[in-house]
N, C-alpha and C positions, 0 to 999 in steps of 0.2 A: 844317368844317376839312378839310383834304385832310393825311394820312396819309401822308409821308416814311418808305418801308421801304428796307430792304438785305436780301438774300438771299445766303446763304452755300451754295454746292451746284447745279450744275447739271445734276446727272442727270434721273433720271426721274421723281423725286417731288419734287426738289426745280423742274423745267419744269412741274409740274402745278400748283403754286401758285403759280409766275411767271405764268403764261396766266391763272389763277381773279385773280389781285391785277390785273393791268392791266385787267379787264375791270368794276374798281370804279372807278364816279365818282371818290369821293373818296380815292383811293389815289394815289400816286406812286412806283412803282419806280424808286428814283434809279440803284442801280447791283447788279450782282453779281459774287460771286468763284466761284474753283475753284479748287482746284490744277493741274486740268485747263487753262491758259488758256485751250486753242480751246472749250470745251465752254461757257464762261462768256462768250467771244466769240461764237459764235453762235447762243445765247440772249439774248444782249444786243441784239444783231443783228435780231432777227425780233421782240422787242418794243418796240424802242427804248429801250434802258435803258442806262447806262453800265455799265463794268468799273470793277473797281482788282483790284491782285493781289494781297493780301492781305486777311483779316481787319480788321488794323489799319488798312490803308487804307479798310475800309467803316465802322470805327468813329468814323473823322476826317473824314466827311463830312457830321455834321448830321443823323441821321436819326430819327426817332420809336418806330423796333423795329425789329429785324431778325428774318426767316425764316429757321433753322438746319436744312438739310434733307441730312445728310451721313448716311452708314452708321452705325453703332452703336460702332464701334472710334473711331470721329473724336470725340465725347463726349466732355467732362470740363474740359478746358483752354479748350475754345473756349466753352462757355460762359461759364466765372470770366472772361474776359477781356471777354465782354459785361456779366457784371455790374457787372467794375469800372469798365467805361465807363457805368455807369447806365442801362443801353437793357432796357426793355420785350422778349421773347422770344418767338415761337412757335416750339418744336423739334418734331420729328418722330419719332416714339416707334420702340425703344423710347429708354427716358434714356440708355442706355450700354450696352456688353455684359458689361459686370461690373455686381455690387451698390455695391462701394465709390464710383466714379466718379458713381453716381447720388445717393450718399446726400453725396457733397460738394458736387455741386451743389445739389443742394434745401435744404441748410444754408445753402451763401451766397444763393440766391434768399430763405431768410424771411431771413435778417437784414437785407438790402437792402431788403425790402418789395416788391421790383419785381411787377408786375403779370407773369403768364405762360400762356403755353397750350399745350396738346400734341395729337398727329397722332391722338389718339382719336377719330375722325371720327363711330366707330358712334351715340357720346351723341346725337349733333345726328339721326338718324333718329327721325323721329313716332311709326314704329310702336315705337321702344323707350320713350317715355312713354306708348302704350296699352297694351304688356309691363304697363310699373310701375302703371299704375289699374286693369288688370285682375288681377295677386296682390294688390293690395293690402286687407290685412285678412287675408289667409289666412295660414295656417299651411304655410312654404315646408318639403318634406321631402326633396328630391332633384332634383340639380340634373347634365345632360352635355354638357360644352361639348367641340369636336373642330375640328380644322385638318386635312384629309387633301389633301395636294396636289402640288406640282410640286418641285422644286429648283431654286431662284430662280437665275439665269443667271449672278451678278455672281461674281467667283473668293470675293471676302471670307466672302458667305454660309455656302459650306461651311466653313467654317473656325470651329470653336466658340470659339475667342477672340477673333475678328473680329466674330461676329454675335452671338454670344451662345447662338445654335442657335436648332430650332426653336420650342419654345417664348415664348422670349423675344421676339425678333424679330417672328413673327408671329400664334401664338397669345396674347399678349399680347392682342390684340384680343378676343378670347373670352373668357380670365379677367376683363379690366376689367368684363365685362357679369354676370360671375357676382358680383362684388362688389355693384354696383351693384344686383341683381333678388334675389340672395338674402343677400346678406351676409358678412361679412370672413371669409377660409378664414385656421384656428389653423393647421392642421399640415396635411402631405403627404404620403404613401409613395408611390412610384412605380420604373420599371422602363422601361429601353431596350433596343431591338434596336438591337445595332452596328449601325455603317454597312458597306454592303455594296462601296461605290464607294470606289475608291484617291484619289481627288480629291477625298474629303469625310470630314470626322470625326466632321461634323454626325449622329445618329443617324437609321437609317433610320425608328425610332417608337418613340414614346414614350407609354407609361399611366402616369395615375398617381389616385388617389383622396384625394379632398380632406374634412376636417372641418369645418364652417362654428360658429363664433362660436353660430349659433342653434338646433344640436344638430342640421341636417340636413348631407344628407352630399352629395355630386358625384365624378363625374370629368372627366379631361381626358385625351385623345389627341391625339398628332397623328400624319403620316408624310408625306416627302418623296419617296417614291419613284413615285407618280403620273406619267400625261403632263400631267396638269392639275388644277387646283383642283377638287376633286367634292363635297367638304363644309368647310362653314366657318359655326358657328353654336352653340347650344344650347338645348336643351330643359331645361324645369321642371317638375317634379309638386308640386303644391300641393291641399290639401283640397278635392276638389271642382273640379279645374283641371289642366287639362295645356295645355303652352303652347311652343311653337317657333319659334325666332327667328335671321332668318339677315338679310346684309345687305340683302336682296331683298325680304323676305316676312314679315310675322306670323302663325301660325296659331293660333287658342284654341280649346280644347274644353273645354267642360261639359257637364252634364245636360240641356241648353238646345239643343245642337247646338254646330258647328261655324265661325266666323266667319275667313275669310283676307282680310290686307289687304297691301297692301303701300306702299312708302313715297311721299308726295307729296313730296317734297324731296333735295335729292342734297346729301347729305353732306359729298360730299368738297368741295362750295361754300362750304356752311355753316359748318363750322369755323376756315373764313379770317373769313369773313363777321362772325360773330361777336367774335373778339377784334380787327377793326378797330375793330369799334360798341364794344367798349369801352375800346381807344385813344382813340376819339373823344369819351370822358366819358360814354358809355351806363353802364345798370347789369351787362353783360355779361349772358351767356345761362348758363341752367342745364348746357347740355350742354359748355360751357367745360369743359377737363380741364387745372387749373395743376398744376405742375411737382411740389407735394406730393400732390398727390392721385394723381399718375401715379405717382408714386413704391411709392405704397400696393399697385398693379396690380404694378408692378416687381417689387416683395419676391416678390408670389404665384407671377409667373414664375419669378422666380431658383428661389425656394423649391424649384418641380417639378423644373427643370432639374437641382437640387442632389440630391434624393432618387431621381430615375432615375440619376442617373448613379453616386449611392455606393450606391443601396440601404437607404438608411437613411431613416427618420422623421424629416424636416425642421422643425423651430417656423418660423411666418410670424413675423417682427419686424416687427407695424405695430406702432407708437407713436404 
């Protein structure tokens, strides 16, 4: 069956999965919006896809999912409105820039049932299912996940109620993997340097140490102040196992030596990939990330965000 999508967002992550969708057989990009007109006109334009100018307008034309690929501030509304039109979703993480927004979406997504996916690309990398068969069985006791890199160009980013901050926004990608390799973080303490820039609120970096569910422990950093992204990844110590994982590269060490691999698959393909196969009635992939399960990454980030920022000992709320 060929695959009727609509795409909402024609930036730069939202062009990244319009180019990855038309280059599927069985995909149809019938149309996309922006608020931006010209941005969603000449995206439209170089793929052959229709416009409409609204949301509503993409919900009125027949389509089998739509790709929600807007900033973190745009969340909340625009999803409930694809709910209530019944459409299938892939949005682009993180859920929202607040906890509230996130947790009333993922409410009306289970009571709909609808099927959903999110921008967690790292799952669908091989080397993070050689990560999980090579801890497995071990006894996981510390775990440092970090994000040290640029200040993302776009005005919203810096702006901690727009993006959510760092954390959120893009370390997000590293807590989901700490969840995933060592298990659900209970609590947070953590600690910000102000921002240093008149144009950003966003904090220049943030520590914080984390309690995991399994009685081991972690941290997370990050900082914006970089010219460029210089680490983005984490490390685990496990009984007999040290292990480091970034989006490029695996490394494992035991008593055995040293093994580095890196990934035969690119990612940021596969995550589309994926939730068309199961649009199209497949049994969907493991590295699928629906809307509850991102949600559980969510809480972790807010959590840190919340604890640097007042200083206080934050509870995770999964449920």
């Amino acid at each position: 069956m060929t695959v009727r999508v609509g795409l909402v967002g024609a930036g730069g992550v939202g062009a990244r999965h319009a180019r990855t969708l038309v280059g599927f057989d069985d995909v149809d990009l019938v149309a996309i919006c922006d608020p931006v007109a010209a941005s969603a006109e000449a995206l439209a334009a170089e793929l052959d896809a229709g416009t409409v100018h609204d949301v509503a307008g993409l919900l009125a034309i027949g389509l089998d999912a739509v790709w929600l690929c807007v900033p973190p501030f745009a969340h909340g509304e625009l999803e409930l409105s694809v709910v209530r039109a019944g459409l299938p979703f892939f949005v682009e993480k993180p859920l929202a820039a607040d906890l509230n927004a996130a947790e009333d979406v993922a409410r009306a997504v289970a009571a709909a049932g609808l099927p959903t996916a999110t921008g967690y690309h790292w799952r669908h990398l091989d080397t993070v299912g050689r990560a999980r068969s090579a801890l497995a069985g071990t006894a996981i006791r510390l775990v440092s996940a970090r994000w040290w890199g640029a200040t993302p160009p776009p005005v919203w980013w810096s702006r901690q109620s727009r993006s959510g901050g760092q954390v959120v926004e893009q370390a997000t990608h590293v807590l989901d993997l700490v969840r995933l390799l060592a298990g659900e973080v209970v609590e947070v303490v953590g600690r910000a340097a102000p921002s240093s820039a008149d144009a950003r609120d966003v904090p220049d970096a943030t520590a914080a140490a984390l309690r995991l569910d399994s009685g081991a422990v972690g941290t997370i950093s990050t900082s914006c102040v970089l010219p460029a992204l210089t680490a983005a990844g984490l490390d685990v110590v496990a009984d007999g196992i040290a292990l480091e994982l970034t989006e490029n590269a695996l490394r494992v060490r035991t008593g055995d030596g040293e093994i580095r691999t890196e990934p035969a698959v690119d990612a940021r393909t596969t995550v589309d990939r994926a939730f068309v196969d199961l649009l199209s009635g497949g049994n969907g992939s493991p590295g699928i990330v629906d809307v509850a399960e991102a949600l559980r990454t969510h809480r972790v980030a807010w959590a840190v965000s919340e604890a640097a920022r007042t200083g206080v000992a934050v509870r995770v709320g999964n449920r």
